[in-house]
Structures are given as C-alpha cells and as structure tokens.
RODO-550795 format. One record per residue (C-alpha): residue number from 1; residue in one letter; x, y, z. Coordinates in steps of 0.02 Angstrom, whole numbers. Example, Ala and Ser with C-alpha at 12.3 -4.5 7.8 and 13.67 -1.06 7.14 Angstrom:
> 1|a|615|-225|390
> 2|s|684|-53|357
***
This chain:
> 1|x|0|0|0
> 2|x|72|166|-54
> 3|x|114|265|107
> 4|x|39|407|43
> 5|x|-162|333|21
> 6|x|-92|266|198
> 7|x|-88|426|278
> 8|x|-228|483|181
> 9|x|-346|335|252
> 10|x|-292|385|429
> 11|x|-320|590|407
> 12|x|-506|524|333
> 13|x|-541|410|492
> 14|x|-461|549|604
> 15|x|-590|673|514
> 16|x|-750|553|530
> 17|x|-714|503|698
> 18|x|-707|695|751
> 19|x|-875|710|651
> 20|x|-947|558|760
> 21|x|-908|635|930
> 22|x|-947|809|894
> 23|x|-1124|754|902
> 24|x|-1107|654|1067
> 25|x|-1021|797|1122
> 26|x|-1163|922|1063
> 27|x|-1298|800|1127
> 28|x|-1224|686|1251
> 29|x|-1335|523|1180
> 30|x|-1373|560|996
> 31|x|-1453|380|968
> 32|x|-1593|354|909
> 33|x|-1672|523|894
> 34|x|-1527|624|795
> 35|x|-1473|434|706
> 36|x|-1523|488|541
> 37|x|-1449|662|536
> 38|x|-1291|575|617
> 39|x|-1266|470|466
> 40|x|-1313|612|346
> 41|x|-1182|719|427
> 42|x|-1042|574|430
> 43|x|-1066|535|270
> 44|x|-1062|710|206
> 45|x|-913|751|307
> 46|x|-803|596|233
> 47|x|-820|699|59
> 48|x|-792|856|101
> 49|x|-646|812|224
> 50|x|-569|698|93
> 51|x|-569|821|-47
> 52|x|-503|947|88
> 53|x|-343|841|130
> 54|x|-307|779|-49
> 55|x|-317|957|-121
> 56|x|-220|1036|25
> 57|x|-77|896|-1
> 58|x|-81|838|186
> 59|x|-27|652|128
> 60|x|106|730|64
> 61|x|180|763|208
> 62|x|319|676|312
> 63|x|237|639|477
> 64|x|412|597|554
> 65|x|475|770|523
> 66|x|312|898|549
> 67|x|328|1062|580
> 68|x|252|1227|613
> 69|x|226|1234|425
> 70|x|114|1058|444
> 71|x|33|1107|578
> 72|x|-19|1272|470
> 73|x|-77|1154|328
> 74|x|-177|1055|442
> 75|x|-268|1218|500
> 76|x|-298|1294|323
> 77|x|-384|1102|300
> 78|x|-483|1078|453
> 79|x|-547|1281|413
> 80|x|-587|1262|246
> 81|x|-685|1103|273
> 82|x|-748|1159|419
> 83|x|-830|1316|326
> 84|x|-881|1218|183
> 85|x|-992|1094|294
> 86|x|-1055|1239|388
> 87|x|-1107|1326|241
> 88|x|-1190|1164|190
> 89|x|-1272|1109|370
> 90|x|-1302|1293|443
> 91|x|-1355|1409|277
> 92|x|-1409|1286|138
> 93|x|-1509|1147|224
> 94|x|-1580|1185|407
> 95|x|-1716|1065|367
> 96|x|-1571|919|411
> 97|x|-1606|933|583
> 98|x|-1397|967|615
> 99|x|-1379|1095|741
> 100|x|-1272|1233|676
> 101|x|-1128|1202|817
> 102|x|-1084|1029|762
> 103|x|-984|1092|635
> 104|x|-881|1214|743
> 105|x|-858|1065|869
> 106|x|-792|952|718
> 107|x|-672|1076|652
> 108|x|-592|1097|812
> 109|x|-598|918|855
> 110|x|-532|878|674
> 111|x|-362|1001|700
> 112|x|-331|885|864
> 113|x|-354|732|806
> 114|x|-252|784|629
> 115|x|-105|855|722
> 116|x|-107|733|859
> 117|x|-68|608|733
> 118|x|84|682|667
> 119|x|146|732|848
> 120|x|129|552|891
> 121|x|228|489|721
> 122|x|366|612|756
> 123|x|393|601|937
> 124|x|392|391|916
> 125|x|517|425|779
> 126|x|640|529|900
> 127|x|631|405|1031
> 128|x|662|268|928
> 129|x|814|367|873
> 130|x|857|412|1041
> 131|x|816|223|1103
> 132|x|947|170|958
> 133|x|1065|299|1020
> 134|x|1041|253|1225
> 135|x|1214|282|1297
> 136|x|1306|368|1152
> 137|x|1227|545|1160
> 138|x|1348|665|1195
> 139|x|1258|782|1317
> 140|x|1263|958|1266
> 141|x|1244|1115|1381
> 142|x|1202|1258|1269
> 143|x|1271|1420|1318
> 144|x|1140|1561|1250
> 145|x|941|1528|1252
> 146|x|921|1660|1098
> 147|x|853|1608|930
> 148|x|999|1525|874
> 149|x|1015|1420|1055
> 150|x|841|1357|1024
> 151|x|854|1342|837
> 152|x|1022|1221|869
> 153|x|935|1120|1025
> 154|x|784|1094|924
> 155|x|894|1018|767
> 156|x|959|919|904
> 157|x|809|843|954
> 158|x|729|836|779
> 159|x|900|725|718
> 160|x|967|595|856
> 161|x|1071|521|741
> 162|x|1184|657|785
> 163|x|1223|593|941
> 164|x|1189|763|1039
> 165|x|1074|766|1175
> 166|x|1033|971|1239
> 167|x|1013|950|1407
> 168|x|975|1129|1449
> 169|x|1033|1328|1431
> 170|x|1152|1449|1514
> 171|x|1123|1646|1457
> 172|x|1145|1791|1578
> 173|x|1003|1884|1519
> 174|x|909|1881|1695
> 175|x|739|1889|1593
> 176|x|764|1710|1542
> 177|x|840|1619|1699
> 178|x|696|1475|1759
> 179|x|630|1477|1584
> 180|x|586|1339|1491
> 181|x|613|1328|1286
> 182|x|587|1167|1187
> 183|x|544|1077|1377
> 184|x|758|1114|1430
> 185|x|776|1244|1584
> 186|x|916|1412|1588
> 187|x|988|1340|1731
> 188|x|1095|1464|1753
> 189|x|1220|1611|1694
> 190|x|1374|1590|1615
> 191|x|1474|1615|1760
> 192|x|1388|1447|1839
> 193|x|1442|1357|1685
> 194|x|1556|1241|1801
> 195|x|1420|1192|1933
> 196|x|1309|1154|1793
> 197|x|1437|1065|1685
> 198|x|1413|946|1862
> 199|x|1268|931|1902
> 200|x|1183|895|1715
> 201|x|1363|785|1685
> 202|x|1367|875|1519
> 203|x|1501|817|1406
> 204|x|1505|969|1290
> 205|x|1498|1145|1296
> 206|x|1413|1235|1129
> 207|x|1423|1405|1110
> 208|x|1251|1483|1021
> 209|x|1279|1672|1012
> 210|x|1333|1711|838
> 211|x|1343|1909|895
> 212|x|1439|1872|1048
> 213|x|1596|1959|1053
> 214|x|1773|1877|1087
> 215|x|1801|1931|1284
> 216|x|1625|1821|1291
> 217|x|1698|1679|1187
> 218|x|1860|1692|1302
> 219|x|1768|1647|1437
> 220|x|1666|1511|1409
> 221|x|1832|1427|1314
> 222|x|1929|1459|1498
> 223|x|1776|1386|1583
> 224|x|1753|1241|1474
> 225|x|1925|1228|1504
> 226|x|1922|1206|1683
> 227|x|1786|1116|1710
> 228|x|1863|963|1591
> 229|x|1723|969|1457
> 230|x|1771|985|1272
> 231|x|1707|1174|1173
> 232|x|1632|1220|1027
> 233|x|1549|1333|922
> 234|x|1410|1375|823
> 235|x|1483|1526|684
> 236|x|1463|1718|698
> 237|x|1359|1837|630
> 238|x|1460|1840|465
> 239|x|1449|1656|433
> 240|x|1251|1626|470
> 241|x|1158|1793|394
> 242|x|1076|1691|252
> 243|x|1084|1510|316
> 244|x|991|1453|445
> 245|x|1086|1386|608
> 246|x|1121|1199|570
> 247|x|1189|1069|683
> 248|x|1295|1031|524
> 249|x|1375|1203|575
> 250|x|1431|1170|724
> 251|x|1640|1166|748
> 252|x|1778|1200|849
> 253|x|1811|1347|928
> 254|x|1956|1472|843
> 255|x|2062|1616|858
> 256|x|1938|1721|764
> 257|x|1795|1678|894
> 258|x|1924|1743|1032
> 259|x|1953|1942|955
> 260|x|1771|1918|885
> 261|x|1697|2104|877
> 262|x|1528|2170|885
> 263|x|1473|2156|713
> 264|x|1485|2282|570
> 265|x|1294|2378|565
> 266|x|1293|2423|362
> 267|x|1214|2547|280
> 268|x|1125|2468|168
> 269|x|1055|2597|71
> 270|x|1211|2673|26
> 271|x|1296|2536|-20
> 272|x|1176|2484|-151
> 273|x|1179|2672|-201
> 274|x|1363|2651|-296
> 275|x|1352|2449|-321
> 276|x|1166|2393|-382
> 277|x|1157|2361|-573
> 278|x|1340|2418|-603
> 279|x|1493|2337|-681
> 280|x|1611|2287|-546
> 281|x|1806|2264|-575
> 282|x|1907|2208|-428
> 283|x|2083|2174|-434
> 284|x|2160|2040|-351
> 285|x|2012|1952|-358
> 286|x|2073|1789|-291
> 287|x|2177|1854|-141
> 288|x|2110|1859|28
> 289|x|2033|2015|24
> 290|x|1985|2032|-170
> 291|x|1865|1868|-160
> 292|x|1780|1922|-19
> 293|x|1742|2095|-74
> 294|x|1663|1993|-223
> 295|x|1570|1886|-105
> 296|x|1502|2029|-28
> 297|x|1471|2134|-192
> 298|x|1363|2006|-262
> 299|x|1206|2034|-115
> 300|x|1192|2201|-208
> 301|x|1156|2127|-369
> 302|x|1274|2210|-482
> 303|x|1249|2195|-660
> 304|x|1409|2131|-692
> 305|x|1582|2078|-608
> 306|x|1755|2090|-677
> 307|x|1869|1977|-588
> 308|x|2039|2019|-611
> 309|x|2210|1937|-544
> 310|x|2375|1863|-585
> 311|x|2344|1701|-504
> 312|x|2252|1593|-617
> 313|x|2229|1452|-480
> 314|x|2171|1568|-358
> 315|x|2044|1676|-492
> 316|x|2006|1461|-542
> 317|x|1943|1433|-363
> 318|x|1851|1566|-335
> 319|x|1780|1549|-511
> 320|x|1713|1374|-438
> 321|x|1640|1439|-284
> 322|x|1531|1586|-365
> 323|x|1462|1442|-482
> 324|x|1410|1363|-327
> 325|x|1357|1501|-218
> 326|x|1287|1612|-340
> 327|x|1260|1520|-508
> 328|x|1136|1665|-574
> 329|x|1273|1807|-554
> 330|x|1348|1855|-708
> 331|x|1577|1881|-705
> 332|x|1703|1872|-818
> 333|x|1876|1809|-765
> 334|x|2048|1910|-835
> 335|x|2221|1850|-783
> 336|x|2320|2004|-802
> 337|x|2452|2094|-713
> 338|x|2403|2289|-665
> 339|x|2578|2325|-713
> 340|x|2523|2338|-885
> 341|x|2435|2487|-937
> 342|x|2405|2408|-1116
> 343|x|2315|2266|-1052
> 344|x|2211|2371|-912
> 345|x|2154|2482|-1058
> 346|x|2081|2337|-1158
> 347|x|1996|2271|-1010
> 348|x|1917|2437|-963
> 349|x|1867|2471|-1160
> 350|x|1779|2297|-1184
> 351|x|1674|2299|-998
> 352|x|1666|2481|-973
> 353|x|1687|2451|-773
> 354|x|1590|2599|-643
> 355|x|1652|2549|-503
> 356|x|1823|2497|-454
> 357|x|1901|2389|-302
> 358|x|2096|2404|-310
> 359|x|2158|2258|-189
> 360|x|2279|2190|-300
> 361|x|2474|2218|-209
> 362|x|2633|2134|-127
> 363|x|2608|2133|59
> 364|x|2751|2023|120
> 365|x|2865|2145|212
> 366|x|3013|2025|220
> 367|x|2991|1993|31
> 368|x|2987|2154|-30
> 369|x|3149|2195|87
> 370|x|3228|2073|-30
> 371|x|3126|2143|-199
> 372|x|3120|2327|-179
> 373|x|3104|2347|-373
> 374|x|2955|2227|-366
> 375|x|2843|2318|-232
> 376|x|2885|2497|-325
> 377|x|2822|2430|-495
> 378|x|2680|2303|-415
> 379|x|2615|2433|-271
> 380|x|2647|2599|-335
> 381|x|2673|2564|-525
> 382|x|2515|2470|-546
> 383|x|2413|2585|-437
> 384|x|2464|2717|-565
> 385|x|2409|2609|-711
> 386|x|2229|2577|-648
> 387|x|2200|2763|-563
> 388|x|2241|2854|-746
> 389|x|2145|2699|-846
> 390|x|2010|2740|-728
> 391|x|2004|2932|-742
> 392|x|2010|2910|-927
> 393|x|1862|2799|-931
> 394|x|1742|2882|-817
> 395|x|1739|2759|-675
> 396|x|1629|2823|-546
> 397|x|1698|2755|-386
> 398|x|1869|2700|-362
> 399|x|1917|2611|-186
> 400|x|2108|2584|-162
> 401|x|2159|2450|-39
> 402|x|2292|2512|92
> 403|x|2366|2455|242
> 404|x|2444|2535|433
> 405|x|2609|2488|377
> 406|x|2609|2640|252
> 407|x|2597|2757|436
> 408|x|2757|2789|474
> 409|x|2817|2653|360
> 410|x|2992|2559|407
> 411|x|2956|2431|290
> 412|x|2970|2432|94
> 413|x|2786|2387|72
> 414|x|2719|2491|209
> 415|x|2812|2659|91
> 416|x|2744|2601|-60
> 417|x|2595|2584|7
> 418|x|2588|2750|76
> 419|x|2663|2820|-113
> 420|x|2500|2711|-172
> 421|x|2389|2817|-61
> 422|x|2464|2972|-121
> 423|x|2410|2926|-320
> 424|x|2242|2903|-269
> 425|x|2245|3070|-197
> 426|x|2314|3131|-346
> 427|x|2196|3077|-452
> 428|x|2067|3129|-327
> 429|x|2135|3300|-386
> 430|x|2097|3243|-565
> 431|x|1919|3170|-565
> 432|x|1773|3251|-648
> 433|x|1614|3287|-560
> 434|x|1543|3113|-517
> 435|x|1702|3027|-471
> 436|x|1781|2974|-318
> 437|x|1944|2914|-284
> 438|x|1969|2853|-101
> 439|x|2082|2719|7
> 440|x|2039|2631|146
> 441|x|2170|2587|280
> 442|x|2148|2441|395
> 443|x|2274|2327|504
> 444|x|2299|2131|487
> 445|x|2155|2016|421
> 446|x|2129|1856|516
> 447|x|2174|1694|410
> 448|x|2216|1795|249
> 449|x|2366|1707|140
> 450|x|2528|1747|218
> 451|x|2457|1787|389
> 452|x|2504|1736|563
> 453|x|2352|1646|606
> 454|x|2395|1518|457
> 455|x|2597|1486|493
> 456|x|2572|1461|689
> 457|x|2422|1313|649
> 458|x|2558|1237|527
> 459|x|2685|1247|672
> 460|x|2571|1179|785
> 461|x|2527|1045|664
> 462|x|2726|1006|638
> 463|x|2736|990|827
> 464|x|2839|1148|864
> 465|x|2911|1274|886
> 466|x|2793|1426|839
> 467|x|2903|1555|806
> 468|x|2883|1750|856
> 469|x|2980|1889|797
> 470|x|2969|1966|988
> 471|x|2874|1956|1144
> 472|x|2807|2129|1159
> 473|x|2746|2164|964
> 474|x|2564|2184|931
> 475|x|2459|2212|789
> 476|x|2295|2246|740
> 477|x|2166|2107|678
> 478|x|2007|2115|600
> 479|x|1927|1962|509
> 480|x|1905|1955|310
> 481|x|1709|1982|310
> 482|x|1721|2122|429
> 483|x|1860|2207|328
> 484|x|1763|2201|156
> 485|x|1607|2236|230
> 486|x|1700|2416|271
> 487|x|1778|2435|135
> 488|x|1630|2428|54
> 489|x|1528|2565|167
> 490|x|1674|2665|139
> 491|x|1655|2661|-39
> 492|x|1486|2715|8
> 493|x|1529|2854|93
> 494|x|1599|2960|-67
> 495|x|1695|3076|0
> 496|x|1824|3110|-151
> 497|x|1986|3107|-101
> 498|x|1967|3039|75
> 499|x|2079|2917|148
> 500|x|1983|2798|272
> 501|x|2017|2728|431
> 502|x|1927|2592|508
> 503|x|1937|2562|671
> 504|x|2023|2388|713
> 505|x|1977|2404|905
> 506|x|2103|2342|1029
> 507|x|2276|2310|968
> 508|x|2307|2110|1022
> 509|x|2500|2046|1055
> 510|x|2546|1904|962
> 511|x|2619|1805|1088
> 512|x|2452|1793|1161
> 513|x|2381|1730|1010
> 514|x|2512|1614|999
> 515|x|2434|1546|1180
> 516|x|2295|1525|1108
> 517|x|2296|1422|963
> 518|x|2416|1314|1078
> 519|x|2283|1308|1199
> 520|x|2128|1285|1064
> 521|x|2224|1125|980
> 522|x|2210|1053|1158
> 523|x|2414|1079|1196
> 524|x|2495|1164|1331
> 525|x|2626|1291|1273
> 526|x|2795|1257|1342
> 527|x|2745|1072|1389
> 528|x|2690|998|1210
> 529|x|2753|1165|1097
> 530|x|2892|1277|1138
> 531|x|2880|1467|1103
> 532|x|3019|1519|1012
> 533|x|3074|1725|991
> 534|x|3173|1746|826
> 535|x|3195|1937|841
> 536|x|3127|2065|724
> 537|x|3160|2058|542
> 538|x|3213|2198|428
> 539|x|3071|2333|401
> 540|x|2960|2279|548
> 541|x|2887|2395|675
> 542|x|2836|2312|864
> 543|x|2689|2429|870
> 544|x|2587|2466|701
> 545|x|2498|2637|687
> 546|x|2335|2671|565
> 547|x|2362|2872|566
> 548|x|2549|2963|578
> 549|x|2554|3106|716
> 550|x|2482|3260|608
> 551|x|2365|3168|512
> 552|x|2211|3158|663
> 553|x|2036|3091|616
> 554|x|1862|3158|608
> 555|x|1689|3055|617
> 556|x|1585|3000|471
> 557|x|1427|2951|451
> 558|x|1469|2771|512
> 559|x|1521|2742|682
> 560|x|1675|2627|625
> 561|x|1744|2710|495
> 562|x|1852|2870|492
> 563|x|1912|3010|381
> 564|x|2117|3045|406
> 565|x|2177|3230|388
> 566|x|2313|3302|305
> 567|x|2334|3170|158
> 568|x|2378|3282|55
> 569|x|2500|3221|-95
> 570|x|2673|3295|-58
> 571|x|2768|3448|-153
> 572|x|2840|3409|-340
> 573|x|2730|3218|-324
> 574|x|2744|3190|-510
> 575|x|2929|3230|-531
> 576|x|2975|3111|-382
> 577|x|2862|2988|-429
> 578|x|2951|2981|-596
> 579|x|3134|2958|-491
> 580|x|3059|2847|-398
> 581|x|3022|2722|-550
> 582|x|3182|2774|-612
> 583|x|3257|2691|-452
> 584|x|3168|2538|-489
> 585|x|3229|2513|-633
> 586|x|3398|2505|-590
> 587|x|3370|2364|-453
> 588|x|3473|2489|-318
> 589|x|3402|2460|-143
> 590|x|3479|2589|-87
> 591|x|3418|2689|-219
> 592|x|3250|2651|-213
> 593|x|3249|2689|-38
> 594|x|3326|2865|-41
> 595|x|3189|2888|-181
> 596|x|3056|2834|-56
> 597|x|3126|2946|79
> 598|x|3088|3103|-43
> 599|x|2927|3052|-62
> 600|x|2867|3002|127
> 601|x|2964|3106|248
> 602|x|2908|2992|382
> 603|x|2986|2824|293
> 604|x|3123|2758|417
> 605|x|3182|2617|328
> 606|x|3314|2476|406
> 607|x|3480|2495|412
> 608|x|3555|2419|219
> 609|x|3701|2426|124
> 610|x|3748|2364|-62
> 611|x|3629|2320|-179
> 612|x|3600|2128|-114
> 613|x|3513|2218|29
> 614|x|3628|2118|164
> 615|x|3584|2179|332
> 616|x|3718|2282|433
> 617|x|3700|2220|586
> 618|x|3749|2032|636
> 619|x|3687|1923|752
> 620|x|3521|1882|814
> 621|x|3491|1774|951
> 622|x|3357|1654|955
> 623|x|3259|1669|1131
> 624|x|3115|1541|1203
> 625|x|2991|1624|1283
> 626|x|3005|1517|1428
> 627|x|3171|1617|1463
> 628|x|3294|1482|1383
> 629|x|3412|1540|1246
> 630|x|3499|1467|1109
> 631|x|3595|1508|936
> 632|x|3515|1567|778
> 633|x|3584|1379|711
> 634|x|3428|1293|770
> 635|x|3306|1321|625
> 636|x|3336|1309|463
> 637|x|3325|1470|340
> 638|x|3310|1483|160
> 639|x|3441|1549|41
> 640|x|3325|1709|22
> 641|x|3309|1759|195
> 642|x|3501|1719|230
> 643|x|3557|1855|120
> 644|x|3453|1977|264
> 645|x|3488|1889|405
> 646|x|3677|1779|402
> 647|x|3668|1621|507
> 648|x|3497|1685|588
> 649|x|3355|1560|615
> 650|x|3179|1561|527
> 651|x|3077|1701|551
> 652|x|2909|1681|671
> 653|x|2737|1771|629
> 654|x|2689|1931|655
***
C-alpha cells in the first residue's frame, strides 16, 4: 500500500471520527433520535474532508518530520472544510435537523485529532532514534537561550542520529533564567557554567551566540577549560546571515571567535547606491581580500563583475565557488598583471567598469625587503596604471586597498603603500564631477594568505616550535568579512579624495595569540610546543599605527569608519614619482629607498648597504619564551632570507 493513500486513510478516519463525537459531544446520547442526521452528517463530512486533505496535499507530508509549516496546513484544511460543511449544514439545508454548532465542534476536534497524529509519528520516531542511540549521546549544555540556542537544541532533538542530546541553557540575560524553551531549563548564567557542567554531567559545551563578542567567547573557552568538558561553536554573525543555524554548522572553537567584535551595522542603502546594477572590476580578485569583497558585492546585485588577478589558480577557485554560491550572477575572469597599462586599457574598453576595487598588491614585508624593485612597480606602478585607466574611462567610484604599515612606514611595502595612497589622492585632484577616488586603511586580516594565524596552525601541526619575531609586538586584527564589509561602506561614503580609517579596536599581542591556538588544539605551550622569539626582521615595526602624528581623524557618518587629515599628496609628487620608478629600474636598494625617503618624509627604513640588501647588523639570538636561549643555528633558513639575516634562524609570525 502506497504510504501516501496510507496517511490519507488515517487523516479520513481521524476526520470522521471527530464528526462522530462532535455530536455526542453536542448532545451527550445522539441515538436514536438524531441517528439519521448522524449518518447524513458522517457521510457528508467523509467527502468534504477527503477532498479537503487531498487538495491541500496533507498526505504529502512527512509525519516523522512535521513542523510549524504542517501544523499550518492542517489548520488551512480543518478551516476550509470546516466552513464548507457549515455553509452546507447551517445556511443551505436547516431542514437536516444538524444543529449549527456541530460543525464548529468538528473543526476543532478535526485540527486535534489531525495534528495529534503527526505529533505522535514524530515524537515515536525521535525516541526510537534516541532508544537506538541510548548511551552514546553526547550531552550538550548550550550556552545562550536566543534564537539561534533554540534553533540548534531543536535540530538536536529533531536529528538523534547526531548523537547530541541538549540537556539545557546557560544565558545571563536575567529575563530568561527559570525559563523553559523546547521543555530544557536556563539553569543558570554563564558564570555557573562549572556547577552546571556537574550537576547535568554535560560532556560538551556549545556556544550559540553568533553576535557574541570575543572577551565572551574567552570565557566560556577558559571555563570549558576548567571544568574538563570539550568546546565548541556554532559561527558568527558573518557566517550565518543567510543560512539558517544547522547542527551541520557546528565546529571547533578558533582564534577568530576569541578577538570576535561586535558586528559591522551596514548601511545598506548606501551601499547599493554606488554597487546595484553596475559593472564591478576588482583586482586581485582571488587574494584574501579581493574574493571576499566579491562575495560581498554580489548581495547588491550588480549587473556585472570583472574579476581580475595574476593568479590563475586562485581567480580558478574562486571561479568554482561563485558557480556554486551564486550560479545566477553574471563575471568574467581576466588574468592580467596591473603593471600593464596596455592590457588594463583593453579590459576597461571591452566591460566599461563603474566601479572599481583596487586590492591587488605585494604585502610580504620581508619579501619586498629582498625585492624593492618589485613592490615599486607592483604597489605603486600598478596603482598608477589603474588610477589614470580609470580617470580616462569615467569610472565612478574608485576604492584603493591600503594598509597601517604605510603610517610611518619602516618597511618597503608599508612606503609604497603610503606612495599608493598618495596617487589616489592625486587623481582625486583629477576626477570630474561624479568621481571618487578614495583608500581605505585597515590593520591585519585574520586567516588571509601569508598571515600569522595560518603559519602558527602549521607549526602547531609540525609539533613545534611557533616562532615570534618578539614578545612585546602587537598588531591589529580584524577578520576578512568584517574588513570588506568596510571597505565597502566606505566606498559608500563618497567623499572624493578621502583616505579611510577603520577602526580595528584593541591592538592584540601576538604572543598571546600564539597561547591561544596552543591552547585551542588542546596543547599546553611550553609542555607539548615551545615558544620560540626569533627577533625582528628587517622593516618591521613592534607597534603598528593606522594614522601618523599630524594626520588626526574626524567622524563620518558610520560609527567605525574614519576620515584621516592632512593626506595631502606631497610637493613636486609627479617629478618624484618619476625618480622613484627610475630607481626601480635600476634594481638599487639603496636607491630606491633614498627615492622613497623624498617622497614620505616619515619612511624610516632599516639599516642596508649594497645592492644585495645584506643587513648591517649581525647576530640575532634566538630566545624561548620560557626564558631559555639558544643560537640562531637551530632552525633552518632559506637561501633568500640568509642574504638579510647571516646564520639567523627562521623568522616567526607577526
């Protein structure tokens, strides 16, 4: 027998045996006196109730999994039918001898006995599961009884083949404690997360507040921590906008949950202002930033994307992951190099691009110690190239990338940078009435290529040790969504000319981030993975600044983002611009350097002589952080970095 005529048989007998004692109900002993009408009414029910349920679809539906969405079906049913038979019994034919409340009576009798039957199905089917699963749950205390707590305990109950058992809520908001929500008690705040870790002999600790910032992360992790049970996480606010909270999302706790911020409030009327039905070009596409600019572009429903990179396996990937994410968004992919004007001009004459996101540069500081030449024609050469191919073709918002390494640069990229800000400023100067040219400058990006976050998990991974450039430097981190999500409501902003400045929050040392990972991989630093200081390396600062001492901020329109002062470009720009390239092309590090100096006052670059770019100074000793020393001889350095650094061991993140 087909489930389906199944399920249909038992809705009809539900429906006729609600139509049967409605009338003993209504009359207490119906027999014989109201037999007639009884069997009238039965009879006429069974047709109206089955055409009811077969043209609403309720066999359709899966019993074992009902929902609020059933239960609504059941009631558009049980109304409908129950109108139709009063329209019949009541209004058309009072001669039947039906009193006019037996069809009220039904109807409501009808939605229990309907929905009771899928209640019944679903809750057998759960404890079945759970019956299957008796002594394997994990136990799960929940930490946060908001809408995504009760959306992940009630996946948890709807799915025991998980293996997770909610056994009940912490969440300080005093409104809630004693409550009740899907049958499991707040049983306390977070602070009690210990005592009730004991007294529910919870295995598992899941944190459910996707807008919680990182101090509140911290401390359910150190909690967890001491009270034995293992941690994890449902993701933020970033990661769950437009999915629904999953148990299938549930992971491990990271960094990124630990400096989580309050999330970034948007503007979302202003961003779609400059970005809805344009032509997009970003640059860099498939680096860390670039890709998830697009990712967050494509919400505003552009009316086309320009994705262009030098990578090809990085612009391949992300190519894959827009096919599956957004497979009705319309892109074009370019491998080119922004180095060459000729090419740039062919791009920007065949897709006409409005708007432009400028993300494409060299950001390794070490590297471009070693490649001076390279950063000057990559960062400050190519910048060039897209700024005049832009001006020429009427783009109407221009957004240049930059960085806090071009205040008060020491470092190669961090000057080039800052000469990158400068052309956009420039061109600023240039732009005809509906253009704007304007960077953005933020700090570090969380789990971007290259970062720190990345090399110390690979250390880890290795076994030791993770290595740190010194104990005291710091740095500012934000994570990639965040970042791009400003850089976007900058863009918004319009302000031609502007440099931006988004605030990064508190600055965070990197030896304690160093304790953390340790910590979240389940190791003990200095028992399972040494700590190892290497020293700085050529062109880094221990402290990194986002605005130089006369520059100063004002406020804008969004409480995150900031406007720098005094960007101006600097006194004969165009004629030391042009020595500057000339430098370059001469492959003098020295050169290039002195160039730099004209150009940003405040560049203090490392101490170098000859063109190999050797280091001066000698010697760098290689420190634990436990306090134990040893020689630069215990790590192994590449050929590249041994030209800066003679007999020196490997460089640590920073």
């Amino acid at each position: 027998m087909p489930r389906s005529f199944l399920k249909f048989s038992l809705d009809l007998l539900a429906w006729s045996a609600a139509a049967l004692l409605s009338f003993w109900l209504r009359l207490e002993d119906p027999l014989p006196l109201y037999a007639r009408p009884l069997l009238l009414y039965v009879l006429l029910g069974a047709v109206v109730g089955g055409l009811v349920i077969a043209a609403l679809g309720l066999p359709r539906q899966a019993w074992n999994k009902a929902g609020l969405r059933d239960a609504f079906a059941v009631f558009r049913a049980t109304a409908l039918g129950t109108g139709f038979l009063f329209l019949i019994v009541g209004v058309g034919h009072p001669d039947l001898g039906i009193p006019r409340s037996i069809p009220l009576i039904h109807g409501v009798l009808a939605l229990l006995f309907l929905g009771g039957l899928r209640v019944i199905v679903r809750m057998s089917e759960e404890r079945s599961g759970r019956r299957a699963l008796s002594g394997r749950e994990r136990r799960v205390l929940i930490v946060g009884a908001g809408e995504a707590g009760t959306m992940i305990a009630r996946e948890m109950l709807r799915h025991p083949e998980t293996g997770l058992m909610p056994v009940g809520f912490l969440d300080d908001d005093p409104n809630k404690a004693g409550q009740r929500y899907l049958g499991l008690r707040v049983l306390g705040k977070l602070g009690d997360l210990p005592r009730v870790v004991r007294h529910t002999a919870a295995e598992e600790v899941l944190i459910a507040i996707p807008s919680a910032p990182g101090t509140v992360v911290r401390r359910v992790v150190d909690l967890a921590r001491k009270a034995g049970v293992r941690y994890r996480i449902i993701p933020g606010i970033y990661d769950i906008l437009a999915d629904r909270v999953s148990v299938t999302q549930i992971r491990e706790v990271d960094v990124e949950d630990l400096l989580r911020r309050d999330p970034v409030r948007l503007q979302v009327e202003e961003i779609a202002g400059y970005l809805e039905d344009k032509v997009i070009l970003v640059t860099g596409a498939g680096g860390s930033i670039g890709s998830e600019i697009v990712r967050q572009v494509l919400p505003f429903r552009p009316k086309f994307l320009v994705l262009v990179g030098r990578g090809e396996n990085s612009l391949y990937e992300l190519e894959k992951r827009l096919e599956r994410e957004y497979p009705s968004a319309r892109w074009a992919t370019i491998v080119a190099d922004v180095r060459r004007k000729d090419k740039l001009i062919s791009i920007f004459e065949r897709f006409r691009p409005q708007v432009v996101f400028h993300a494409a540069a060299h950001k390794h500081v070490p590297l471009m110690e070693l490649n001076p030449d390279e950063a000057i024609f990559n960062n400050v050469g190519g910048t060039k190239n897209l700024v005049e191919v832009s001006l020429s073709f009427g783009v109407e918002r221009f957004v240049n990338i930059s960085t806090d390494k071009a205040v008060n640069p020491t470092s190669i990229m961090g000057a080039s940078k800052r000469v990158a800000e400068y052309i956009v400023t420039w061109a600023a100067s240039r732009a005809r009435p509906g253009q704007v040219f304007v960077s953005v400058r933020f700090g570090n990006v969380l789990g971007s290529r290259g970062s720190v976050i990345p090399l110390f998990k690979e250390q880890i991974r290795r076994g030791g040790p993770v290595t740190i450039t010194h104990p005291d430097m710091v740095r500012y981190f934000m994570t990639i969504p965040e970042a791009a999500q400003l850089v976007l409501q900058a863009g918004g902003l319009g302000e031609n000319g502007a440099v931006y400045v988004l605030d990064m929050g508190e600055p965070v040392r990197i030896l304690d981030l160093a304790y953390d990972l340790i910590r979240l991989s389940g190791l003990e630093p200095h028992v399972d993975i040494d700590i190892v200081f290497t020293g700085k390396r050529p062109g880094e600062k221990l402290f990194e600044e986002l605005l130089t001492a006369e520059e100063g901020t004002r406020a804008t329109k969004h409480e995150k983002i900031f406007v720098a002062r005094n960007t101006d470009v600097p006194p004969d720009f165009e004629e030391k611009l042009h020595a500057l390239f000339e430098a370059a092309r001469t492959g003098n590090g020295d050169a290039i350097r002195k160039a730099l100096r004209e150009l940003v006052p405040t560049y203090t670059p490392a101490s170098f002589s000859g063109e190999d770019g050797k280091r001066l100074e000698n010697g760098r000793e290689t420190r634990r952080a436990d306090g134990s020393g040893s020689s630069g001889g215990d790590l192994v350095v590449s050929q590249a970095q041994e030209l800066l650094w003679p007999s020196r061991s490997a460089t640590g993140g920073t």
